[in-house]
N, C-alpha and C positions, 0 to 999 in steps of 0.2 A: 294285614288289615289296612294300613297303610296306601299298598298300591293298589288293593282292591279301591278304596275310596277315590283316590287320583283318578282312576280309569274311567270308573263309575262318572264323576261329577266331571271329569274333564274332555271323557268321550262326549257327554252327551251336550256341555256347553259348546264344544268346538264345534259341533257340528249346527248347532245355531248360528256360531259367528261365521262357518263355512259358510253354508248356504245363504249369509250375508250381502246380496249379489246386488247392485244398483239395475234400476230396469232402465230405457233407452230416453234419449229425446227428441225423439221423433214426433211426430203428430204436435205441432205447433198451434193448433187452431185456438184461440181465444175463447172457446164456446166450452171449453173441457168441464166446467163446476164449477164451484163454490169451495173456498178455504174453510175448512172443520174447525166446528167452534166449538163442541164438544161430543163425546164419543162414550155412550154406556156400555158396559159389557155385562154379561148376563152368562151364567153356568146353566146345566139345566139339574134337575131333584129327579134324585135314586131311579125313581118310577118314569122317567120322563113324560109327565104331564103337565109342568110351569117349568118358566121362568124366572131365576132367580136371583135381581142384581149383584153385582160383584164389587164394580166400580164402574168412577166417572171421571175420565179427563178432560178437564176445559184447557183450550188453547188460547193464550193475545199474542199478538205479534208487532213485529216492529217494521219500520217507515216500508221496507223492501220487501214486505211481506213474510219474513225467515219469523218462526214462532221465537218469541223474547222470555216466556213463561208458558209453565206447564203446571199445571196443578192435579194432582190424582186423590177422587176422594173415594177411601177403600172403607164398604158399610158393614162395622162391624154388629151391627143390633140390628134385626130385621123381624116385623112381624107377620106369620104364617108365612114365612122364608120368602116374603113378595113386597113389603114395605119397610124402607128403610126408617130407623130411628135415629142409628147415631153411624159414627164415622171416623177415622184418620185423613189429616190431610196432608199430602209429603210433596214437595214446590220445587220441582227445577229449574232454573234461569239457564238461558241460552245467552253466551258473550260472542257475537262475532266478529273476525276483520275483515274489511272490502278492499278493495282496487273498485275502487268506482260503484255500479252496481252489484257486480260478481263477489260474492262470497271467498276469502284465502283462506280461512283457519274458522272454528268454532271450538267452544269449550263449555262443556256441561255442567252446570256448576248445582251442588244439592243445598239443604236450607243451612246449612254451617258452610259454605262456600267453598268445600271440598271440591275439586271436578274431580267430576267420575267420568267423563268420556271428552277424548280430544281428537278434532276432523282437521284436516289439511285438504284442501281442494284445487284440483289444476281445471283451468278453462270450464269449472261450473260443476267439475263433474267431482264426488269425492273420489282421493285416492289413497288415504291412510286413516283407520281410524284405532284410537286407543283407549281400549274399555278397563276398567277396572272395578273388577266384585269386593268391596271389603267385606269380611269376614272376621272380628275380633272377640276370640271370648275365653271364658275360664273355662281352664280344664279341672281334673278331677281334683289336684293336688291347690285349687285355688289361683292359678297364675295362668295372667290374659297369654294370651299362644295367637298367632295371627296366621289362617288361613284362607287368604285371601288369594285372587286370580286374577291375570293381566292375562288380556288379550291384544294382540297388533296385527292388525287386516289391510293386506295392500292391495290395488285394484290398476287393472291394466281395463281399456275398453276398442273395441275395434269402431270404423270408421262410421259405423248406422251408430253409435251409442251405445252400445249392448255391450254388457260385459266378456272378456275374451277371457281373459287370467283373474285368478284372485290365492292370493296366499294370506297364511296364517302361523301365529307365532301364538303360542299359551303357555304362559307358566304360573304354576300353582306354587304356592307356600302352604307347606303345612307342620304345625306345633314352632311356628317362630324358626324354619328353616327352608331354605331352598328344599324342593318337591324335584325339579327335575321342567322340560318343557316337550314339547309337544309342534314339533311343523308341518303344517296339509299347504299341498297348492293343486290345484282344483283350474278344471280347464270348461268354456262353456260352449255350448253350440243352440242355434235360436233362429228362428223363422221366423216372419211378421209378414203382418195382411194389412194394407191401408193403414202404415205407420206404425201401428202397434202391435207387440210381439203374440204370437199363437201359439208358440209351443219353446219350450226351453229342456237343454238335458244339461244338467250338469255330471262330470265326468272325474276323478280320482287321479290326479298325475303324478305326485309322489310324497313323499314325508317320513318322517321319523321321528323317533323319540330318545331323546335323551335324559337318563337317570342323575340322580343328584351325584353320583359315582365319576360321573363323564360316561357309561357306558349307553354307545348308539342303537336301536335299531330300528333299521331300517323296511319302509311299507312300501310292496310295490304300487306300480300304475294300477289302474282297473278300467274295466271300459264296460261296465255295470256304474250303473249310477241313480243319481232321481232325476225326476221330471216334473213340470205344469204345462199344462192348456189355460187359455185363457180366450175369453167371449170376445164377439168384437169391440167392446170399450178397453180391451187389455186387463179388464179384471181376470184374478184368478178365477179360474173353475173347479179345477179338480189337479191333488200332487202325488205324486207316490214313486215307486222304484222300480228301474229297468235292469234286469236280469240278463246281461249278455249272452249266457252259457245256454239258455233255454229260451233268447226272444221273445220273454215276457215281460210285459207291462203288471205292476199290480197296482191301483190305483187304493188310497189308505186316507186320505181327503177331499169331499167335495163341496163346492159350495154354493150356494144359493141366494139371490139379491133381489130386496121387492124395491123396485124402481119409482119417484116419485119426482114431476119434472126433470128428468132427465137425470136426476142423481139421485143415488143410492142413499134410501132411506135405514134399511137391514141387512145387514149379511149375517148368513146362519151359516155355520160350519159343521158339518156331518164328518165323523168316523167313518169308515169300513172295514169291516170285521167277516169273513167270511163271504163276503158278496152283501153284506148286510147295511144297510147304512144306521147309522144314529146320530142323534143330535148332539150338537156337545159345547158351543157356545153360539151366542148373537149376539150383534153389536149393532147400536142404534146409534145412528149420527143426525147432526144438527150442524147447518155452515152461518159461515158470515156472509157480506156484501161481497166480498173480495173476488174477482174472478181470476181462476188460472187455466192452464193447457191442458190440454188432453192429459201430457206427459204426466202434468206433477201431479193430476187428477187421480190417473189411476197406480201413480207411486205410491199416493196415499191413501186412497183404500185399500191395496195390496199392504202396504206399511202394517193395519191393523189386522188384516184380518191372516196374515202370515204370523202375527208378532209371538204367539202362544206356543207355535208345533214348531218341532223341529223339523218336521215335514216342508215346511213350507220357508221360501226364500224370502225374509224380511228385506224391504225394498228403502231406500234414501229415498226420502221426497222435500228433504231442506237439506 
């Protein structure tokens, strides 16, 4: 039961912080948006006919524009599953160090100033970053057990900015003992039209697992993988998985953006299911004064609107 659970919860986290991929910086122009000043998410009800808040993240940021606070308010009382009443709200501070302008290190810190997530950054770009899921609770016999999980994501990038390499280290605790860990390194390949990327696959290069025993084994390469398209602002459009063996594409998210001077008001995220599509979240942004590039623009609407699937490559955009 055990390794069912590891597998379970560590396949499917890993493959989140896999596909953890930084997008490029290219497309420099000053004209990209507005920095997010906050961001609603929304589910949709059984019958898909509304809309139904989830949460709300506000962003502040500090002198270099890098967000300083994050605040997430999650609505727990809603009436006729469309107006909120009441709410949690859970606060992360962002510490960072510079060389000057440029960002060297960040550290995520929660409202008891635990960090939960530490970046190291070379020349702008990150390259290391280390997640940590706590997990503390009572088991059956009464006594707290810590099942918690470390993630460690390293990033290589080739000369446009685009990710080339990315690996991964996961290890799980489970009942207050080493689990065992888990290494994927993952290789990318990416095309771009006027600065920003069109098409991305990511590709399986090697890894293995090892048991709390010491015993290895070992995953081969694959050259099946997933993939996104993205419109000409570099938003994503549509993600899914390529099939080597049979040169199929299946495509398992798309998405859709209503535009409102020049920046993205909504993006709605559709499932597919048979050739079928369906609705399954939207997210409504609101920016500040602040203006940034193309780059960080569409980092950060990718940033949300990837952050939920594991389908989709959550993007660095600070």
């Amino acid at each position: 039961m055990k390794l069912r659970r590891w597998l379970s919860r560590g396949i499917v986290l890993a493959m989140v912080v896999a596909l953890m991929v930084p997008m490029p910086v290219a497309a420099k122009s000053k004209s990209g948006g507005k920095l997010v000043k906050s961001v609603t998410e929304y589910t949709i009800s059984d019958d898909a006919t509304k809309w139904i808040p989830s949460s709300k993240t506000t962003y502040t940021y500090d002198k270099k524009n890098n967000p300083k606070e994050e605040k997430e308010l999650s609505y727990d009382i809603l009436i006729f599953d469309t107006v909120p009443l009441g709410g949690s709200v859970s606060t992360t501070t962002f510490k960072y160090k510079y060389k000057g302008k440029t960002a060297k290190s960040l550290k995520k810190m929660n409202e008891v100033g635990r960090v939960i997530e530490s970046r190291q950054y070379k020349k702008g770009k990150v390259v290391k970053v280390l997640t940590d899921y706590v997990d503390i609770e009572k088991n059956d016999a009464g006594a707290w057990v810590d099942n918690s999980s470390h993630y460690l994501g390293a990033y290589a990038y080739s000369k446009n900015g685009l990710p080339s390499v990315a690996s991964y280290v996961n290890t799980y605790t489970d009942n207050s003992a080493p689990d065992g860990s888990s290494e994927s390194n993952f290789t990318f390949f990416a095309t771009q039209k006027k600065g920003v990327p069109s098409y991305m696959f990511r590709s399986y290069a090697s890894g293995k697992r090892t048991d709390k025993d010491g015993k290895v084994t070992p995953y081969p390469a694959s050259k099946s993988g997933a993939y996104e398209t993205y419109n000409g602002k570099g938003l994503t459009v549509q993600a899914g998985a390529y099939d080597a063996e049979t040169g199929k594409y299946t495509a398992s998210r798309n998405v859709q953006y209503v535009m409102k001077k020049g920046k993205v008001a909504e993006a709605i995220v559709f499932s597919i299911e048979d050739g079928k599509e369906k609705p399954v979240r939207k997210y409504v942004f609101t920016y500040n004064k602040t203006s940034v590039s193309k780059a960080r623009y569409m980092n950060m609407i990718n940033s949300f609107v990837h952050g939920y699937d594991d389908d989709f490559a959550p993007t660095f955009w600070y």
